[in-house]
C-alpha positions in Angstrom: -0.9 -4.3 -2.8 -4.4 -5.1 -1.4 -4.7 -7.3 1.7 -5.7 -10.1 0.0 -3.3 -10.7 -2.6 -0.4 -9.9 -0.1 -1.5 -12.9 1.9 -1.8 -15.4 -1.0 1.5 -14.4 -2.3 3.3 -15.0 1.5 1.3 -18.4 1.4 2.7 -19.2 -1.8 6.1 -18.3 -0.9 6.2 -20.0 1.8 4.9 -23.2 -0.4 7.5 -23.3 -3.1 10.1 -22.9 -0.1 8.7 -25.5 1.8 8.8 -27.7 -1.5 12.4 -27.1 -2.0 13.5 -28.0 1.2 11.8 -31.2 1.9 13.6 -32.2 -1.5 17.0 -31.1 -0.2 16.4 -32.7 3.3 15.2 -35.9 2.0 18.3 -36.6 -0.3 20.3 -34.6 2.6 19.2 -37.4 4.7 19.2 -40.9 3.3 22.8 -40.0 1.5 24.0 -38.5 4.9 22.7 -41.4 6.9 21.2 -38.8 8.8 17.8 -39.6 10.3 17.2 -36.2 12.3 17.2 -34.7 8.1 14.6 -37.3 7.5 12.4 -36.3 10.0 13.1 -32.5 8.8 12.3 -33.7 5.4 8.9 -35.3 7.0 7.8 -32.1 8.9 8.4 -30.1 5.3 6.4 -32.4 4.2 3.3 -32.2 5.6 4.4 -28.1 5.5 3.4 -28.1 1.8 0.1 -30.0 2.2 -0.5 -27.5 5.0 0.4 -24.4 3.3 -2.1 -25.8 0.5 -4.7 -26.2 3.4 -4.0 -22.3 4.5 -4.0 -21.1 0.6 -7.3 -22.4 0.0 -8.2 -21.4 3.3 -7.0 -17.8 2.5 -8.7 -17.6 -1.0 -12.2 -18.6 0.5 -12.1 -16.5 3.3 -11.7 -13.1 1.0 -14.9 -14.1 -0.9 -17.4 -11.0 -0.4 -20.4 -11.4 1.8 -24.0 -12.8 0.6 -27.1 -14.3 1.7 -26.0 -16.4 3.6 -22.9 -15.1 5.0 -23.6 -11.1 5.6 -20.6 -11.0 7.9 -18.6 -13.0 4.9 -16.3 -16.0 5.2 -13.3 -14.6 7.4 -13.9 -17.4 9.8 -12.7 -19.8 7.3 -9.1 -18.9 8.5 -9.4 -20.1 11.9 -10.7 -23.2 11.1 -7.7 -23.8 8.4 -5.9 -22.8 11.0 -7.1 -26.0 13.3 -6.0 -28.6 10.6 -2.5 -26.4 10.4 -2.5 -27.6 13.8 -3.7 -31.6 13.3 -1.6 -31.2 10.3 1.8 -30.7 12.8 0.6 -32.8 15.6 0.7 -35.9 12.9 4.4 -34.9 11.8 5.4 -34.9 15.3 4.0 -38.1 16.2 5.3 -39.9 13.2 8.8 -38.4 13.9 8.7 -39.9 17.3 7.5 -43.3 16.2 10.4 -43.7 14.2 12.7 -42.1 15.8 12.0 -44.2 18.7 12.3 -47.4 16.4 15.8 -46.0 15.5 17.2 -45.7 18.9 16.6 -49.1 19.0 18.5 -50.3 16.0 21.9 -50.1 15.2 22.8 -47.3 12.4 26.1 -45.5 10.6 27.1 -42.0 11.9 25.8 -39.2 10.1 28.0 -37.6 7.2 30.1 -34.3 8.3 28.5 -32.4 5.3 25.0 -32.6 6.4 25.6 -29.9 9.0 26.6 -27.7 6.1 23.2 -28.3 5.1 21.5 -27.4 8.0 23.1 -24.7 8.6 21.7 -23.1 5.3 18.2 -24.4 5.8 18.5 -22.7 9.9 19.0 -19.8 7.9 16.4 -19.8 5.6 13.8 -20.9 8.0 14.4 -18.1 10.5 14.6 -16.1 7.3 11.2 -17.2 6.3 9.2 -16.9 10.2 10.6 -12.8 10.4 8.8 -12.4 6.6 5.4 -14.2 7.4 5.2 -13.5 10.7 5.5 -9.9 10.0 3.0 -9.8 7.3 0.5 -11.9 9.3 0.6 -8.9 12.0 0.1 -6.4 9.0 -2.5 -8.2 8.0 -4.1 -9.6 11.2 -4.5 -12.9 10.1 -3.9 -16.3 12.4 -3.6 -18.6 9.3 -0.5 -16.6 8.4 0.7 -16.7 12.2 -0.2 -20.6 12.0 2.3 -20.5 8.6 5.0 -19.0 9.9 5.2 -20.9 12.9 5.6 -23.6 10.5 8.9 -22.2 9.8 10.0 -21.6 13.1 9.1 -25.1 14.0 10.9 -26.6 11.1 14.1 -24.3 12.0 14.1 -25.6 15.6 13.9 -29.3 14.3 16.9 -28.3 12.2 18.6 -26.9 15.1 18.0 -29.9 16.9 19.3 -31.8 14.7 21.8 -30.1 14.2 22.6 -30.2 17.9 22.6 -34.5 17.1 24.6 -34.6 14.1 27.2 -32.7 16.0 27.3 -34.9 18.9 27.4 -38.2 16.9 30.3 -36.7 15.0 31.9 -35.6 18.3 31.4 -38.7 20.4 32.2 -41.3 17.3 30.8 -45.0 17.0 28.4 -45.4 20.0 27.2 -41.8 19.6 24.8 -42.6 16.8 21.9 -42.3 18.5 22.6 -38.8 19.5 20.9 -37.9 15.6 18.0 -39.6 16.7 17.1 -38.1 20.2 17.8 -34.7 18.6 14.8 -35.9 16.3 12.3 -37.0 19.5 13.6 -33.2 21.0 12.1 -31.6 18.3 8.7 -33.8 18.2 8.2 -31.7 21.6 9.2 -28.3 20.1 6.8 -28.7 17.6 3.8 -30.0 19.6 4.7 -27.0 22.0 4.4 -24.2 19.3 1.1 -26.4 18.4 -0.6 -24.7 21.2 0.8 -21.3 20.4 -0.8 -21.7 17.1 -4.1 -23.3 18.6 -5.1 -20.7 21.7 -5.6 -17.5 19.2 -7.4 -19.3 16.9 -9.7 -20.9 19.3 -10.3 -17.8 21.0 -11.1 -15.9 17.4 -13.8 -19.0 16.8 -15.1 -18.2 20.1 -15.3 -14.4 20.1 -12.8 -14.1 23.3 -12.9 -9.9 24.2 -9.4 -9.7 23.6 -9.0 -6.4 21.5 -8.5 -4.1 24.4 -5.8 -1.6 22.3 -7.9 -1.7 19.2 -11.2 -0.7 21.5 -9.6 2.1 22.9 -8.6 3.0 19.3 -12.5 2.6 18.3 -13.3 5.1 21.4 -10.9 7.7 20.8 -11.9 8.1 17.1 -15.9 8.1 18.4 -14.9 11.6 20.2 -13.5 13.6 17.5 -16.9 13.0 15.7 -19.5 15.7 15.9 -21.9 15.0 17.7 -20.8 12.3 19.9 -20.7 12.9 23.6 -19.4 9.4 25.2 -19.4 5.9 24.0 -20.8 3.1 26.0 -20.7 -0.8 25.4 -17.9 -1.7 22.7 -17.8 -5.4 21.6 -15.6 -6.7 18.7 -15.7 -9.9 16.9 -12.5 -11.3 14.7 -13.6 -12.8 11.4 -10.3 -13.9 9.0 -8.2 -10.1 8.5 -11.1 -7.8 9.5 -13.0 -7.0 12.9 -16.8 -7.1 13.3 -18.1 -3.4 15.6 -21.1 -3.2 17.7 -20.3 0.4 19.5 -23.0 2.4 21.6 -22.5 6.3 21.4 -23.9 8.4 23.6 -25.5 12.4 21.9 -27.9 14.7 23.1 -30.9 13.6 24.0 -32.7 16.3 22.6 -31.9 15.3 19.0 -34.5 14.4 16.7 -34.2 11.0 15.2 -33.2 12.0 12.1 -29.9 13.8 13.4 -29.2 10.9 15.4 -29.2 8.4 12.4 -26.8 10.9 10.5 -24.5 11.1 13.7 -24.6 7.3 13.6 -23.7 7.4 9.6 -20.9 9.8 10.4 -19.4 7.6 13.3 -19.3 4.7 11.0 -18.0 6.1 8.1 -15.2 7.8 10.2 -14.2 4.5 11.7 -14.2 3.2 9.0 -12.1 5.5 7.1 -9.5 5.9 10.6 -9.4 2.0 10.7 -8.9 0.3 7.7 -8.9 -3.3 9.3 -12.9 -3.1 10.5 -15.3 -4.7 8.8 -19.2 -3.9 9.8 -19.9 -1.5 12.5 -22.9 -1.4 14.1 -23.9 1.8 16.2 -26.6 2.4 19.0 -27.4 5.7 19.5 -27.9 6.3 23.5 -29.0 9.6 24.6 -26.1 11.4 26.9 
């Protein structure tokens, strides 16, 4: 399955899940006088919206190049990826503010059966991170990174309240509040991963040399060419799944231009052809 389609179909999954189980949290919740499933059913929430963010995100950044974006529109993703972020940083403040507000009122103890609940949705969630995050490293793409830490962020608020729920149960009337400060736990889980999401995109946005396996890669291939003595000065750029090449390759000196140029044309194509995930590469032809 191309690239492309693969990634709008893990973003779609990952949207019909996150529909479902906001549903199931929500009623999970308010019948199970459970506020920590609330605030589960907030975060999944704001999931869907974000996972509409990242599909759009996805489906513009796969458009072919043009004018007036030769290198095309790969670095869509990252900045998708930065709203992802906003996105989670509002679920985990609105969390706290009522969780907070909570503490500070008197409420039932949960229902017994909404650990059932959780449990399932744990489950699912950790099910869902291993799929997307996998696929995001097939495919090299930080919105998919940014969506399945979604998942493992929604699974360690479950968790969490979880942990609550069970310690409301456990400790009886007085405990209540326990579901609550299980809900203000996982405010700072989330705003934690936030910054796991944030760095890698930032650093894609900004260029950051941080491709040192896939430069040795680039090198290695360069050598079995014909032609090519050495390569020089390697720099890589990350735009959306692919990576943007500007390699200098060092031949004999001798060479006419002519049999440079084709040298150059062979590089690329090989590189190419050896590496499916680069995009444009650029090769300057220094004499050995």
């Amino acid at each position: 399955m191309p690239a492309p389609k693969l990634a709008i179909r893990t973003v779609i999954f990952s949207l019909l899940g996150n529909v479902a189980l906001a549903i199931i949290k929500f009623l999970a919740g308010v019948f199970g006088n459970s506020y920590a499933l609330i605030a589960d059913a907030i975060e999944s929430t704001v999931d869907v919206f974000s996972s509409l963010l990242v599909l759009f995100g996805m489906s513009y950044s796969h458009r072919p190049a043009d004018e007036n974006h030769p290198y095309g529109h790969g670095k869509a993703e990252p900045l998708i990826t930065f709203l992802v972020v906003a996105f989670l940083i509002f679920s985990a403040i609105t969390i706290a503010r009522q969780a907070i507000s909570n503490i500070q009122t008197p409420h039932e103890l949960p229902e017994s059966w909404t650990l059932l609940v959780l449990g399932a949705i744990i489950a699912w969630k950790e099910i869902s991170y291993q799929i997307v995050l996998r696929r995001s490293k097939k495919l090299n793409s930080s919105a998919l990174k940014a969506e399945a830490w979604h998942h493992r962020s929604d699974a360690i608020t479950s968790v969490a309240a979880f942990i609550g729920i069970s310690i409301a149960l456990f400790g009886g009337p007085g405990f209540e509040v326990a579901d609550d400060y299980a809900a203000l736990i996982a405010c700072g889980f989330i705003l934690y991963n936030c910054y796991g999401i944030f760095r890698p995109a930032l650093g894609e946005v900004m260029d950051e040399n941080n491709h040192d396996d896939l430069i040795g890669e680039i090198r290695q291939v360069a050598l079995t060419v014909k032609g090519v003595k050495d390569t020089e000065k390697c720099f890589i750029r990350k735009a959306g799944m692919k990576y943007h090449v500007d390699l200098h390759a060092a031949v004999d000196g001798q060479l006419t231009v002519r049999q440079g140029h084709d040298i150059a044309h062979l590089l690329k194509d090989t590189l190419r052809r050896e590496i499916p995930q680069l995009g444009h590469v650029l090769i300057h032809i220094e004499p050995a």
